[in-house]
C-alpha positions, 0 to 999 in steps of 0.5 A: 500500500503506498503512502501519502503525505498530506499537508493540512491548514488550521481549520477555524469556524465560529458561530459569530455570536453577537452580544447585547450591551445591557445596564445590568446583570440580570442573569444574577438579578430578580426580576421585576417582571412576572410571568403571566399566563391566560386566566381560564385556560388549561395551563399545560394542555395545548394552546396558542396565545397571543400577549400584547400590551400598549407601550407610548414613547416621548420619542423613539429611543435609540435602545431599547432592550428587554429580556423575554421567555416563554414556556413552550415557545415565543415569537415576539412582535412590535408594531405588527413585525416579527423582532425575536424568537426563543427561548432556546432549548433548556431545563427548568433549573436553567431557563434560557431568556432571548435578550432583543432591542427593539428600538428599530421597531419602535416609533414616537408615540403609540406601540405595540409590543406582542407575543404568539406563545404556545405550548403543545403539552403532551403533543411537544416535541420528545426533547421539549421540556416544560412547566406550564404555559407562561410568558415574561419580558422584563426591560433592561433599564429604566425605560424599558421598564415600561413593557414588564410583564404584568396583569396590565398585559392583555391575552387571547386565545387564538382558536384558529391555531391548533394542533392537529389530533394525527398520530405521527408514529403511526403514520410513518410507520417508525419512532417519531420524537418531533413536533405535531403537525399544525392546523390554521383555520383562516375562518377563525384566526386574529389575523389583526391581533399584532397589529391592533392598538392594544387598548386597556381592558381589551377592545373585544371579548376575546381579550383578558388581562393577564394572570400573573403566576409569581415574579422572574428569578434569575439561576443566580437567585434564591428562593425563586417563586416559580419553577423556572430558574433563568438564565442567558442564552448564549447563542444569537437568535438563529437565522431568517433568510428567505428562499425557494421551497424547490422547484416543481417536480410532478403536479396533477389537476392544476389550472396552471402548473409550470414552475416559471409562472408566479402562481397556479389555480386549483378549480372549484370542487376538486383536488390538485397537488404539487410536489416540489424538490428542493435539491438538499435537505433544508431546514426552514419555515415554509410560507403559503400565500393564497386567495380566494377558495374559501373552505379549502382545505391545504395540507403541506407535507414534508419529507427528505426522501420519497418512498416506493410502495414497500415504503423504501426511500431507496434513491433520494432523487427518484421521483416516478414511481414514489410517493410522498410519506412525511409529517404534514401542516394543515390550513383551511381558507376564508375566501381572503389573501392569507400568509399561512405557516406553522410555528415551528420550522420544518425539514425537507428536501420534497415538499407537496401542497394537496388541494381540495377546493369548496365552490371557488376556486383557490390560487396559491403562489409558489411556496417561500421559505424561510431558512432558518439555523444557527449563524455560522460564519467561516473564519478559516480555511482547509487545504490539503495535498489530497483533494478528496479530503476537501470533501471533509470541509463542504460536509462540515 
């Protein structure tokens, strides 16, 4: 056997995290802050809610940075767009808290500042560790104290967010740790709620004021009054950068179906679907604009591979002859322009749109996606005498 001298180069990567410059510690603090919660509702079965509290500035500033977490999951808005998610994945004893500044999203004079919170209780993620539904976010100085979380907080039960009742395991045919799959019904979703001016006491029945279930206490703390003990999350909020689903692949009962036009119609009272290919496994939040079609029924399934009728992936570029078998989102329309996407980002490399129309047709837009991970910025390089080993830097 003959040897190879192979000259290597130091490899250096790094996940570029980007620290928050905060006025205090409070990773070693307690928190003026309370959790909240939603009186009247089950506290750890499933449930989406939405948080909000109206916030008037002299002028807007030029930080404002607060701390904020929830149990399962949050995503934080201001004035309607999207400012964080979190919190990262932890235990009880070490409850992770996102730190945001909000200041670009901030304007002089009235705003809102908001949060979807879930918790899919028995149905969470195998991973997912959990107490009870409950939101915090605590300002980092003086003047972000403004935005506590308190009682003075308003929330509301979104009914048209769900979980939908499929036993994945079962489907798959094999162990299943992920998430559910999730259904939106147009027909009874807030699609305002962000956006809306919260006013005290609620502008609707829907509305409460928050429930407060004990103050924040950081790791550091003693005697803390809840069960989760906080503390920073190192890592910087993961990636958003818009992208492609896939292009199509096969499609079948389309008005439309080429991959070069903007959008494809699927006729009243009949079904349609559309495979997409995404050429690599992709992990992302997938977004579905439609119009029209109100009683539609939408479901996206996701998978890394398609199957043979044994159920084999066998060649993971084969498409004839295969079929789609993967976890799967659900929405149903309401006649308007709607965005739909699930809360929590999905995997694949083949992604399919099923179809079935009520008495009006339904247009739907190409797929987007939002890809999502951790930054990972390249700070080094990798040479090497023998180029196979290249190979070794692009699977890295």
């Amino acid at each position: 056997m003959s040897s190879r001298l192979i000259s290597l180069a130091l490899v250096v990567l790094s996940t570029g995290v980007c620290q928050v410059s905060t006025r205090q510690n409070w990773a070693q603090s307690r928190w003026k802050a309370q959790w909240i919660d939603c009186p009247d509702a089950p506290q750890r079965d499933a449930g989406v809610f939405h948080f909000r509290k109206a916030v008037s500035l002299a002028e807007q500033p030029k930080n404002f940075i607060v701390h904020v977490s929830a149990d399962n999951h949050f995503i934080l808005y201001v004035n309607g767009s999207r400012a964080g998610i979190g919190p990262a994945a932890s235990d009880l004893a070490h409850w992770r808290y996102e730190t945001l500044d909000l200041a670009p999203l901030l304007r002089q004079g009235s705003n809102t500042i908001g949060a979807t919170v879930w918790n899919f209780g028995t149905s969470a993620p195998v991973a997912q560790m959990t107490s009870q539904v409950g939101f915090i976010l605590q300002g980092d100085g003086e003047l972000e104290q403004v935005a506590n979380t308190d009682p003075s907080w308003q929330v509301e039960v979104e009914k048209g967010h769900s979980i939908l009742p499929v036993n994945f395991m079962a489907v798959l045919e094999n162990y299943y740790a992920g998430p559910p799959g999730e259904l939106i019904d147009a027909r009874t979703y807030d699609w305002e709620w962000s956006a809306a001016k919260a006013s005290q006491g609620g502008d609707s029945e829907k509305w409460k004021n928050a429930r407060g279930i004990g103050a924040g206490a950081a790791r550091g703390s003693t005697d803390s009054p809840t069960i989760w003990s906080l503390v920073p999350d190192p890592l910087p909020q993961m990636e958003m950068t818009r992208t492609s689903a896939g292009r199509v692949v096969s499609s079948s009962g389309l008005t439309v179906a080429n991959s070069s036009e903007p959008s494809f119609t699927v006729a009243p009272n009949s079904t349609a679907s559309v495979l997409f290919d995404a050429g690599a496994l992709t992990t992302a939040y997938p977004e579905l604009r439609v119009n029209g079609g109100s009683g539609s029924r939408v479901r996206i399934s996701y998978s890394e591979a398609l199957v043979d009728d044994r159920k084999q992936k066998g060649n993971r570029s084969e498409v004839a002859g295969r079929h789609m078998l993967g976890v799967y989102d659900e929405f149903i329309t309401d006649g308007g322009h709607r965005t739909f996407g699930p809360l929590i980002w999905r995997t694949w490399r083949f992604l399919q749109i099923d179809v079935t129309t009520g008495d009006q047709p339904l247009t739907i837009e190409p797929p987007a996606a939002w890809f999502t991970a951790y930054p990972f910025h390249e700070q080094g390089s990798f040479a090497a005498s023998d180029p196979e080993l290249a190979k070794i830097w692009e699977v890295g």
